[in-house]
MITORDREN-127636 format. One record per residue (C-alpha): residue number from 1; residue in one letter; z, x, y. Coordinates in pm, whole numbers, always signed. Example, Ala and Ser with C-alpha at 12.3 -4.5 7.8 and 13.67 -1.06 7.14 Angstrom:
// MITORDREN-127636
[1; A; [+780; +1230; -450]]
[2; S; [+714; +1367; -106]]
END
This chain:
// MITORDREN-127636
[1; X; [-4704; +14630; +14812]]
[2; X; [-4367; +14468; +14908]]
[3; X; [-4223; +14176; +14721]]
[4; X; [-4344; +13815; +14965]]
[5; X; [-4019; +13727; +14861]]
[6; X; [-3704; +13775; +15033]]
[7; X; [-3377; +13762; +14992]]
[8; X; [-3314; +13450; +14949]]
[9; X; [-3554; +13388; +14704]]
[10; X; [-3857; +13231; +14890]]
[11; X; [-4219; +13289; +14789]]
[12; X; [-4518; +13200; +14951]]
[13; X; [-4687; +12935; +14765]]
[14; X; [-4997; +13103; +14524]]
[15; X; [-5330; +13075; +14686]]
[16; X; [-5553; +12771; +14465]]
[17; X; [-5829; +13014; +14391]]
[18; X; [-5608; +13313; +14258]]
[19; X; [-5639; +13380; +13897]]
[20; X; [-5285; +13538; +13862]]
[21; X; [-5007; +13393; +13709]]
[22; X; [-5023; +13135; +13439]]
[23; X; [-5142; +12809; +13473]]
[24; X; [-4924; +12483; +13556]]
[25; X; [-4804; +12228; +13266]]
[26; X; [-4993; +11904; +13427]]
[27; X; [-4736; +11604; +13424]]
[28; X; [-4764; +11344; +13098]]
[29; X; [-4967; +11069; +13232]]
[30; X; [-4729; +10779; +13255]]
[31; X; [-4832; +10389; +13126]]
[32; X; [-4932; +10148; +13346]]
[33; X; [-4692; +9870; +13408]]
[34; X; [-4811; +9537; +13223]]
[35; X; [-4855; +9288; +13523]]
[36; X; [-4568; +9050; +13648]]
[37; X; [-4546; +8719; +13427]]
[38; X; [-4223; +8578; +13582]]
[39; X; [-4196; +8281; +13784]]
[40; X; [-4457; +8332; +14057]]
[41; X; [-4330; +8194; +14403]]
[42; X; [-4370; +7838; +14461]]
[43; X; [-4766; +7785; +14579]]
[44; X; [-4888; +8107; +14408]]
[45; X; [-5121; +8036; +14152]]
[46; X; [-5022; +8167; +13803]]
[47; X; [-5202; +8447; +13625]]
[48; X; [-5297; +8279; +13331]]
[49; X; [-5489; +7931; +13286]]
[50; X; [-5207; +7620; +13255]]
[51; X; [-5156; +7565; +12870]]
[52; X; [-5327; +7932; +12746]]
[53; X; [-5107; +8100; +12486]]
[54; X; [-4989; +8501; +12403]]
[55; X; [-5218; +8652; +12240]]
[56; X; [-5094; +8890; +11988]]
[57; X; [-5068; +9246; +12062]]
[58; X; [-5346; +9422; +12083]]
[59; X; [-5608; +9165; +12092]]
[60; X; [-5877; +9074; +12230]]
[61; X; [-5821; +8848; +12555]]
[62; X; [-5913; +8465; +12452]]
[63; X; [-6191; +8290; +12675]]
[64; X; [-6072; +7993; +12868]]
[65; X; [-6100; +7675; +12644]]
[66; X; [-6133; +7881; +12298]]
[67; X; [-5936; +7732; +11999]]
[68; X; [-5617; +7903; +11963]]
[69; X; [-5609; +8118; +11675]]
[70; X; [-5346; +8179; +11461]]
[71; X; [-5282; +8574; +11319]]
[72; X; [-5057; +8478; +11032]]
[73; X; [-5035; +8186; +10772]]
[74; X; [-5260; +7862; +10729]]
[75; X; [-5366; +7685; +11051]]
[76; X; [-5232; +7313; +11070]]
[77; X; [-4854; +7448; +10911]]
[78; X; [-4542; +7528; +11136]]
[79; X; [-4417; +7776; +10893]]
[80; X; [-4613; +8096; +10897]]
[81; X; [-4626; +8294; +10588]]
[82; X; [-4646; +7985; +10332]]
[83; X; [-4982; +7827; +10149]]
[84; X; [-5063; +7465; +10133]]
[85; X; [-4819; +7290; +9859]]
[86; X; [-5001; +7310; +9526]]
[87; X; [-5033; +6974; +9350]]
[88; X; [-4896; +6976; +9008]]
[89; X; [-5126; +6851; +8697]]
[90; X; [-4997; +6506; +8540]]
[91; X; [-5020; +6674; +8161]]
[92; X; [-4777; +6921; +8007]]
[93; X; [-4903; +7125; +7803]]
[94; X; [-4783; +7152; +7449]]
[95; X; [-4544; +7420; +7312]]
[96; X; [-4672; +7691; +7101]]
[97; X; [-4615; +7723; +6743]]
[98; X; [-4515; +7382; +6632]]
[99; X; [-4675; +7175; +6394]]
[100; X; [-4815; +6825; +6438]]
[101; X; [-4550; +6591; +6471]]
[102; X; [-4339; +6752; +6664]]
[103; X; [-4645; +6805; +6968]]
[104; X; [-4476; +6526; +7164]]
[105; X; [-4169; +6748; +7227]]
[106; X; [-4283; +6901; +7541]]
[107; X; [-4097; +7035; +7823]]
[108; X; [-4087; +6679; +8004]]
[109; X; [-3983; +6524; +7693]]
[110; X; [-3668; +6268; +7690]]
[111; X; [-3496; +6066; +7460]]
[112; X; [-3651; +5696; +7612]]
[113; X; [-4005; +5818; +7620]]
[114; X; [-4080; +5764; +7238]]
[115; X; [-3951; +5441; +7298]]
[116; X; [-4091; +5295; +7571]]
[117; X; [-4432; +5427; +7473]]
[118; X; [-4388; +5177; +7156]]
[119; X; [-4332; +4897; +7342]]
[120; X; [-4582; +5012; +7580]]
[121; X; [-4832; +4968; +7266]]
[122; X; [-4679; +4685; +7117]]
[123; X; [-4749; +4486; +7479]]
[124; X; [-5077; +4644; +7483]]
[125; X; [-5184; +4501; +7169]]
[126; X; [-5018; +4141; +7243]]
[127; X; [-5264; +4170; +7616]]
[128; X; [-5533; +4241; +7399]]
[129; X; [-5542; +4003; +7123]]
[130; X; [-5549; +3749; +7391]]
[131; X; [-5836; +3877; +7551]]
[132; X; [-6003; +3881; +7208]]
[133; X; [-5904; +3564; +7117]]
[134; X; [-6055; +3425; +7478]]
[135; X; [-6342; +3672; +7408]]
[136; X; [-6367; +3519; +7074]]
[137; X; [-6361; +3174; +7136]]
[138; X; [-6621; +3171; +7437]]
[139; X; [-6877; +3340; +7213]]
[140; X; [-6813; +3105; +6897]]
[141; X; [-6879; +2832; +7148]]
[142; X; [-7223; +2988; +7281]]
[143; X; [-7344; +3063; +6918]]
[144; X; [-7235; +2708; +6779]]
[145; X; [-7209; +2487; +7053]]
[146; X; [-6876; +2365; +6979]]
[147; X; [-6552; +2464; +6960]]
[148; X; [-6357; +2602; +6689]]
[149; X; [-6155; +2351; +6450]]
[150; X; [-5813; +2403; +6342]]
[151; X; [-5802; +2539; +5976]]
[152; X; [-5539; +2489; +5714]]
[153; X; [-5489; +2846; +5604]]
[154; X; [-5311; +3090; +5802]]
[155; X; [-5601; +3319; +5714]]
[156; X; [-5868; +3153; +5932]]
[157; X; [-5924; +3120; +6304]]
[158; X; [-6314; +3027; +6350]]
[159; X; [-6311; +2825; +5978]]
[160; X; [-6567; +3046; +5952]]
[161; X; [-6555; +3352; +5700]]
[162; X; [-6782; +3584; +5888]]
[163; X; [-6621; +3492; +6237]]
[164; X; [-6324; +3496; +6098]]
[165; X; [-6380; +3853; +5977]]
[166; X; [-6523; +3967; +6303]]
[167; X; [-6185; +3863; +6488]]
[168; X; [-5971; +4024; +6221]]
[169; X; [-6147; +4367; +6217]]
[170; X; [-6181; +4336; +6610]]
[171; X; [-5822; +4219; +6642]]
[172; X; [-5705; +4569; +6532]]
[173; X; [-5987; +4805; +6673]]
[174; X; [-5881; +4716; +6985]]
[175; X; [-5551; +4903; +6929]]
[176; X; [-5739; +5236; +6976]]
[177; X; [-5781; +5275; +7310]]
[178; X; [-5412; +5142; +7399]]
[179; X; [-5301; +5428; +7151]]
[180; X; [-5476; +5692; +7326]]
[181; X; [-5380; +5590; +7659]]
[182; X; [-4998; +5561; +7593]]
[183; X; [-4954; +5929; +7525]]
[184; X; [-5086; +6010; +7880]]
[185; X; [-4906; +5753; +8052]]
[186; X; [-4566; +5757; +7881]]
[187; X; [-4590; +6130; +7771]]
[188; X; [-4792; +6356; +7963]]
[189; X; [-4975; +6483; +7743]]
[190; X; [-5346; +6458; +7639]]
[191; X; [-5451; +6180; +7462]]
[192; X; [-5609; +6457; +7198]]
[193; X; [-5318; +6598; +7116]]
[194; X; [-5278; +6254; +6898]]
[195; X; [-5584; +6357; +6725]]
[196; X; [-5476; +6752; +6592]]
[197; X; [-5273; +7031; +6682]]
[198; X; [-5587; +7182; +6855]]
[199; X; [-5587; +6883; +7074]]
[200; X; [-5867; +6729; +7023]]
[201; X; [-6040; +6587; +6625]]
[202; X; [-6243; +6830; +6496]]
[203; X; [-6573; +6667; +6393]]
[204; X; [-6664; +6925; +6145]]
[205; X; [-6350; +6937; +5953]]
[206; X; [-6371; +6522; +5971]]
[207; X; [-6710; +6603; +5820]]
[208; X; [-6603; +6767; +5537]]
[209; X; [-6283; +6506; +5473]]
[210; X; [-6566; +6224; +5468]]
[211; X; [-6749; +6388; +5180]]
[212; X; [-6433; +6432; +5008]]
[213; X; [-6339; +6050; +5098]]
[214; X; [-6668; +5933; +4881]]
[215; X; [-6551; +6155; +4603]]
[216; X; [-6223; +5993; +4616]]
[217; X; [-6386; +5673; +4610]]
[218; X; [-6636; +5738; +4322]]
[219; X; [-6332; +5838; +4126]]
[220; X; [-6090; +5504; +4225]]
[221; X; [-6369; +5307; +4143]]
[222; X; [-6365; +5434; +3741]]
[223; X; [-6024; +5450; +3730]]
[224; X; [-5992; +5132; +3842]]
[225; X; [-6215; +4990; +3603]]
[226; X; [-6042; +5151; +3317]]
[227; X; [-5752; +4998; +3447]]
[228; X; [-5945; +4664; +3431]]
[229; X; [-5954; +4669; +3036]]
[230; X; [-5558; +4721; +2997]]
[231; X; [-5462; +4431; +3224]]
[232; X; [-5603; +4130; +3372]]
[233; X; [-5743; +4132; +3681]]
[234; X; [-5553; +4054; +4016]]
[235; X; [-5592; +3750; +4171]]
[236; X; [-5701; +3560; +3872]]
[237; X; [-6060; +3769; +3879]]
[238; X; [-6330; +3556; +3782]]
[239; X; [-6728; +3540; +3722]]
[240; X; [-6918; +3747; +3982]]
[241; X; [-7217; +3717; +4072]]
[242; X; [-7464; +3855; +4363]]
[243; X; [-7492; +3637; +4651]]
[244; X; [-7828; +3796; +4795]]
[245; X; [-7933; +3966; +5057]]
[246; X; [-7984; +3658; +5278]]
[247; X; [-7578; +3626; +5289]]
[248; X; [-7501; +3938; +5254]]
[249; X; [-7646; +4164; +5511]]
[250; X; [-7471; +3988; +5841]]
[251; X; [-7124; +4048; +5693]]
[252; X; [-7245; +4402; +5563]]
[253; X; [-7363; +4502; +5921]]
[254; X; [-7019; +4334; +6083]]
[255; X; [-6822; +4536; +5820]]
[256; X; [-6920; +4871; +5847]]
[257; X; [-6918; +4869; +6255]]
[258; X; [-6594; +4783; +6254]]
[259; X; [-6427; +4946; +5967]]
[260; X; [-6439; +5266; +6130]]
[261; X; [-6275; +5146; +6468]]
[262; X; [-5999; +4928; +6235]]
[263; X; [-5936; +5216; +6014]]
[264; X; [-5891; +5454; +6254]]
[265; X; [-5679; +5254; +6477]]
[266; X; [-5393; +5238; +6181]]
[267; X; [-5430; +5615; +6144]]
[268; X; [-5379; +5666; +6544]]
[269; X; [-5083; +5399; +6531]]
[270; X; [-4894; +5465; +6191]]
[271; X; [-5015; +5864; +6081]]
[272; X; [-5037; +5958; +6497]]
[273; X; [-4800; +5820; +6737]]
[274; X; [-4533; +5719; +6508]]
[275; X; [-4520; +6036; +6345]]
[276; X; [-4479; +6199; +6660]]
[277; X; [-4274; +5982; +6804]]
[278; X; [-4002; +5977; +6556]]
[279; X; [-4091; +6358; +6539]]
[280; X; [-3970; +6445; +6900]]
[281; X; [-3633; +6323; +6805]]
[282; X; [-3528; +6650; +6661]]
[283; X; [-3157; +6627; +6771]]
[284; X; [-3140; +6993; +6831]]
[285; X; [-2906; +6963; +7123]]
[286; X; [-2628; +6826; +6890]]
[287; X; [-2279; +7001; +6871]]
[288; X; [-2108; +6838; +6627]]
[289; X; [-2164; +6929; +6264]]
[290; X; [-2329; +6599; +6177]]
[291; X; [-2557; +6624; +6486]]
[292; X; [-2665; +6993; +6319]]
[293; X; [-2686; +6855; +5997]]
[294; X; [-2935; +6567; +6097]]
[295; X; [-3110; +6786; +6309]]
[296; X; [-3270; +6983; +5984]]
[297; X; [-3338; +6683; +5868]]
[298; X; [-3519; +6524; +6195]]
[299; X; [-3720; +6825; +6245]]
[300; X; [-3928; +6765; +5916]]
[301; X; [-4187; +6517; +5895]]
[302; X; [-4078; +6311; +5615]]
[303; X; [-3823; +6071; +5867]]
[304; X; [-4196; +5961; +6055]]
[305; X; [-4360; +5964; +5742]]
[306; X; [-4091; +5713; +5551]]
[307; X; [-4119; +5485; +5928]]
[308; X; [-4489; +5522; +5943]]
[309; X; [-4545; +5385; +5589]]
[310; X; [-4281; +5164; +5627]]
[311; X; [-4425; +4958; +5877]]
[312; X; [-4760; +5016; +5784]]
[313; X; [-4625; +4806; +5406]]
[314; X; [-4466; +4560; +5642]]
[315; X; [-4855; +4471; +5795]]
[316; X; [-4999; +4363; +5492]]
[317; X; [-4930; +4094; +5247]]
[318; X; [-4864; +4234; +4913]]
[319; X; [-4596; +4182; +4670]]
[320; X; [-4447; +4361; +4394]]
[321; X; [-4595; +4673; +4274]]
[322; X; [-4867; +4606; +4563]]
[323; X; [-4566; +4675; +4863]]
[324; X; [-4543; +5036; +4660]]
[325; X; [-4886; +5074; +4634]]
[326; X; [-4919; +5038; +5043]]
[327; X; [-4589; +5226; +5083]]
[328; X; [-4740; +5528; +4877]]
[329; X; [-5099; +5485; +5053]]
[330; X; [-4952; +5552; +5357]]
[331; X; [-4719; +5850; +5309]]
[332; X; [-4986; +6047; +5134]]
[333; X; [-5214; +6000; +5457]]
[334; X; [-4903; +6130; +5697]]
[335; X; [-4849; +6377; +5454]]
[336; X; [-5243; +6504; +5492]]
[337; X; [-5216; +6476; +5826]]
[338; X; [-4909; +6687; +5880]]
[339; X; [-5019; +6941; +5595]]
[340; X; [-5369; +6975; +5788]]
[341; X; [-5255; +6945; +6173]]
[342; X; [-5447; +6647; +6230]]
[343; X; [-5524; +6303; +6144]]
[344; X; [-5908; +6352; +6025]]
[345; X; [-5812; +6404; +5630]]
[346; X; [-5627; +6041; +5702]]
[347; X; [-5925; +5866; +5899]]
[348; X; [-6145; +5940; +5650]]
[349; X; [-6003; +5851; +5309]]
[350; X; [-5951; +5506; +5512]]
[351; X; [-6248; +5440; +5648]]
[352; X; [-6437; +5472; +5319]]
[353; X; [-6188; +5330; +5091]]
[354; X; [-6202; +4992; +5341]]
[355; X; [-6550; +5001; +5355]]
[356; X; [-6547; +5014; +4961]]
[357; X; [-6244; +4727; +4971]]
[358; X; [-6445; +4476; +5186]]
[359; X; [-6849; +4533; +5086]]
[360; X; [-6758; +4501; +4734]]
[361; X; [-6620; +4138; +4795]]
[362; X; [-6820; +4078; +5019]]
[363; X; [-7130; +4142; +4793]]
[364; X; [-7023; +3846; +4572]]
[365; X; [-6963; +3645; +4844]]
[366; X; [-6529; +3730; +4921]]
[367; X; [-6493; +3768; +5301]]
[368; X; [-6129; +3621; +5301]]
[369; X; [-5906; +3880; +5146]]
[370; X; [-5689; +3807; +4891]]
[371; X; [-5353; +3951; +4851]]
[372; X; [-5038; +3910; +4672]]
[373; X; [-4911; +4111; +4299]]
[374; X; [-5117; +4380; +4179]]
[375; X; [-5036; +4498; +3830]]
[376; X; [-4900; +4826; +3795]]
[377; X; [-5174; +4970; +3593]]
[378; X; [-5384; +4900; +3908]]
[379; X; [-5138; +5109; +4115]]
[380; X; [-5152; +5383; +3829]]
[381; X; [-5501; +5364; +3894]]
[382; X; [-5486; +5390; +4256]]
[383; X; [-5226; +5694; +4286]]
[384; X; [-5405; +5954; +4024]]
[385; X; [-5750; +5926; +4283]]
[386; X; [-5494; +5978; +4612]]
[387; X; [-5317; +6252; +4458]]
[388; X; [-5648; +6455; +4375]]
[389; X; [-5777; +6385; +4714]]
[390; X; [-5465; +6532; +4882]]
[391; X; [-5441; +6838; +4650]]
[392; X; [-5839; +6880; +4690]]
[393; X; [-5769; +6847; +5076]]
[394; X; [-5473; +7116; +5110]]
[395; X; [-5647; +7377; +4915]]
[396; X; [-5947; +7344; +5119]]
[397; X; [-5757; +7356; +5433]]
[398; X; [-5608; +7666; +5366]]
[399; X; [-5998; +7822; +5237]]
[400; X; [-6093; +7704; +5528]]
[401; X; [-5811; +7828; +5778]]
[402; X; [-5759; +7532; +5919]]
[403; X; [-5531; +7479; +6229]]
[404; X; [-5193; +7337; +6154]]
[405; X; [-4979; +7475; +6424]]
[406; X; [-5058; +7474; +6780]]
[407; X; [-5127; +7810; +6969]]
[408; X; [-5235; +7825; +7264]]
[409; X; [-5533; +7556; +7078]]
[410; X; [-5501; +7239; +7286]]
[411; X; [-5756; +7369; +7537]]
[412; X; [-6078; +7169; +7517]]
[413; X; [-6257; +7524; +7387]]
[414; X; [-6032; +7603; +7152]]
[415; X; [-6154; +7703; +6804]]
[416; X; [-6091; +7432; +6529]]
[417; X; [-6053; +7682; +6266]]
[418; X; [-5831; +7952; +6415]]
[419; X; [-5546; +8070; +6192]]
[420; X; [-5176; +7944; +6275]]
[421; X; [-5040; +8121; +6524]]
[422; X; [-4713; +8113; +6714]]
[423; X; [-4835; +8208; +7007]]
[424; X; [-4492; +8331; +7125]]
[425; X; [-4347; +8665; +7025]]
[426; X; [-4059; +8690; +6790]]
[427; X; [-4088; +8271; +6770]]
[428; X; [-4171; +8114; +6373]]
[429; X; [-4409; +7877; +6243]]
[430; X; [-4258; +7535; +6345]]
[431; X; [-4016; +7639; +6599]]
[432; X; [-4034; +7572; +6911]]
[433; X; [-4000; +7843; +7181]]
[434; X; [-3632; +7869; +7296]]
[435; X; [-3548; +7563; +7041]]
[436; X; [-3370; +7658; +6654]]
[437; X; [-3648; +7688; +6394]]
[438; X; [-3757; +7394; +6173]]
[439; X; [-3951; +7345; +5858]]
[440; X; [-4328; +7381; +5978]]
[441; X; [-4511; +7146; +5679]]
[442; X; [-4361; +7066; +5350]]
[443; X; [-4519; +7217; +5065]]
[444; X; [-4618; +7126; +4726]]
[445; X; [-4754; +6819; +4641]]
[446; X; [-4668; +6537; +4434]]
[447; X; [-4662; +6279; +4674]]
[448; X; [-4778; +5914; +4539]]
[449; X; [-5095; +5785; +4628]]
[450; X; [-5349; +5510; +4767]]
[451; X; [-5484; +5184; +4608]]
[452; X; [-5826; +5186; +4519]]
[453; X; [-6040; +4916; +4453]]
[454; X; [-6066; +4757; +4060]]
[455; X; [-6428; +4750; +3973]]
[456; X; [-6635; +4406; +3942]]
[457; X; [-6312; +4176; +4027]]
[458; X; [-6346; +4178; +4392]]
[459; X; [-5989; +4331; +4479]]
[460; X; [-5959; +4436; +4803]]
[461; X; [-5769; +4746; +4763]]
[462; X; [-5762; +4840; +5155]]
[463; X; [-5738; +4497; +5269]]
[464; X; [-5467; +4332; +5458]]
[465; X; [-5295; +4105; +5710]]
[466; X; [-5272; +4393; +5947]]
[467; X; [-4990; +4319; +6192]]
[468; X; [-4775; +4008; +6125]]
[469; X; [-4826; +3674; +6306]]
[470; X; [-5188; +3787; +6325]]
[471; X; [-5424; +3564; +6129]]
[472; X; [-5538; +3715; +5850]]
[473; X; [-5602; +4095; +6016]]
[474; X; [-5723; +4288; +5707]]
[475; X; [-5716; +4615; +5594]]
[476; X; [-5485; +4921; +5527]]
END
């Protein structure tokens, strides 16, 4: 059959229903135009509802009137991509691997801070002894129906010996909640970390410190009476004799709910915040070779434990061989406290040994505390008990493991007896991360000790005038 086409190279075109040749390529199927969103002419109405917005591609068409839904970031911010600002806690936490009176060296730390939380306390405890003494007065009032007459000794307040006691005992408990707060406020830290390295005081170690306290107690008292046959006793002694039950339970009762407020209120003052805050000055960003050389010094305790005790001397009213029986008192108790990370050894070798200094008087009738030259036998006395305690203290806080550094410990959960840890790799006991490495807690022992209490002459071995200026504020 001849070829349809000719020449020029014309075909018919094929016939639908033939099956020869192969079949066609069908053309792509092109994308429909999205619909004009220009400017529409001027009376057309537009194609999308007055104040609707773009949906993103390849979603779902918004009903009329819906909330407009954002695809990325927080709804409510302009900058998509970015979280709500996260609100910073008010406490730092406390470095790793430092011991207890450096903990106020924390990464807010600066060189005023120490400083201004002392005055903070010092006008704290000025505001509050005139709310006690208001306090005070209105309730001496009520109970007698008059008002209080000026005394002649610098002792009284009331010229009253219980009330008197009351207001001197109250005078300084009220220093223990100013104390805890001005860490906080001044600081940022917790007001725990005042009370150990594992920031918080461990009730079962304080426990096992107040057993120890009685021992230490039992033990002054003999010595003390020894000492009683080699010299005469302070104070001029004297016949004692009971006074009864009658007088003697009010003042008992008074006494031993406020000895352990007073007592521990010292410890957080002298043993806790001054420690610390002398502590923090470390100088380690000195240059100069001086600046380096006082900067091993400052990093040991023994510069807050020399202030501490100073002052703590300075608040009673002692003289002669009774200043150095204060002075030692006190740096065997910041001594404790450093060696154990805390200030529970401290607390409770001063509770009991007030609580011993002001029932025994006040058993033979004594409330006003007498102070003034102690013989030095009576300090001999005194020391050998402290001494024991401390040794008896340090070996059972290393039986027992207990905390001295922090680690990772001032979390509320943290266990009290966890070994010391540094909690930062390649970092030593008492450094601090990123800081040059100090002297964690001096060894050995041989530190002086404590007064105790002579027995049968009514000396008030923990008894004092407190802070100065303040009437008659007893104890140690």
């Amino acid at each position: 059959m001849p070829d349809p086409a000719d020449a020029n190279g014309w075909a018919p075109p094929d016939d639908p229903g033939s099956s020869q040749g192969p079949p066609q390529a069908q053309p792509y199927p092109q994308p429909v135009p999205p619909p004009y969103t220009g400017p529409q002419p001027y009376g057309t109405p537009p194609s999308q509802p007055y104040g609707a917005q773009a949906q993103p591609y390849g979603a779902a068409p918004q009903a009329y009137g819906s909330p407009y839904q954002q695809p990325y970031g927080y709804p409510g911010y302009g900058y998509p991509g970015y979280g709500p600002p996260v609100k910073r806690p008010w406490t730092v936490p406390v470095p790793d691997g430092v011991p207890y009176h450096r903990m106020a060296r924390n990464a807010v730390h600066r060189w005023w801070r120490p400083l201004v939380g002392t005055l903070t306390i010092l006008g704290g405890a000025l505001c509050a002894m005139l709310a006690l003494t208001i306090v005070g007065t209105v309730v001496y009032v009520l109970a007698t129906g008059e008002m209080p007459e000026p005394s002649q000794s610098a002792t009284s307040f009331f010229g009253d010996s219980t009330a008197d006691l009351t207001f001197n005992l109250a005078a300084l408990a009220v220093l223990l909640p100013v104390v805890l707060l001005v860490p906080w406020w001044v600081q940022r830290r917790r007001p725990g970390t005042l009370s150990s390295v594992a920031g918080r005081l461990r009730w079962r170690w304080l426990l096992v410190c107040g057993g120890l306290a009685i021992g230490f107690c039992l033990v002054s008292f003999g010595t003390s009476s020894v000492a009683g046959q080699f010299a005469a006793p302070p104070n001029g002694g004297g016949e004692d004799h009971w006074v009864g039950w009658g007088e003697f339970l009010l003042p008992a009762l008074i006494i031993i709910a406020l000895v352990p407020f007073q007592a521990s209120a010292e410890e957080y003052v002298f043993r806790g915040w001054l420690l610390q805050a002398v502590g923090a000055c470390t100088l380690e960003n000195g240059t100069g070779r001086v600046a380096r050389a006082l900067s091993v010094v400052f990093r040991t305790p023994w510069p807050g434990i020399v202030v501490g005790s100073a002052l703590f001397t300075s608040g009673h009213g002692y003289t002669g061989w009774g200043i150095l029986d204060i002075f030692v008192f006190g740096a065997v108790a910041g001594w404790v406290t450093v060696r154990t990370g805390g200030l529970e050894a401290a607390i409770a070798v001063h509770v009991f040994n007030n609580l011993m200094a002001f029932l025994l008087p006040a058993a033979v009738g004594k409330l006003d505390i007498e102070q003034g030259a102690i013989p030095w036998q009576y300090v001999v006395a005194d020391v050998a008990p402290m001494l024991l305690y401390a040794a008896v203290v340090a070996w059972l806080a290393r039986k027992m493991r207990i905390q001295t550094v922090t680690g990772g410990s001032d979390q509320p959960n943290a266990s009290v007896d966890a070994p010391p840890s540094t909690g930062v790799p390649g970092a030593t006991v008492g450094s601090v991360p990123g800081a040059p490495s100090g002297h964690a807690v001096p060894g050995g022992h041989g530190v002086p000790g404590e007064q105790g209490v002579p027995g049968g002459h009514g000396f008030p071995a923990g008894g004092g005038q407190g802070v100065p200026g303040w009437p008659g504020a007893p104890g140690s």
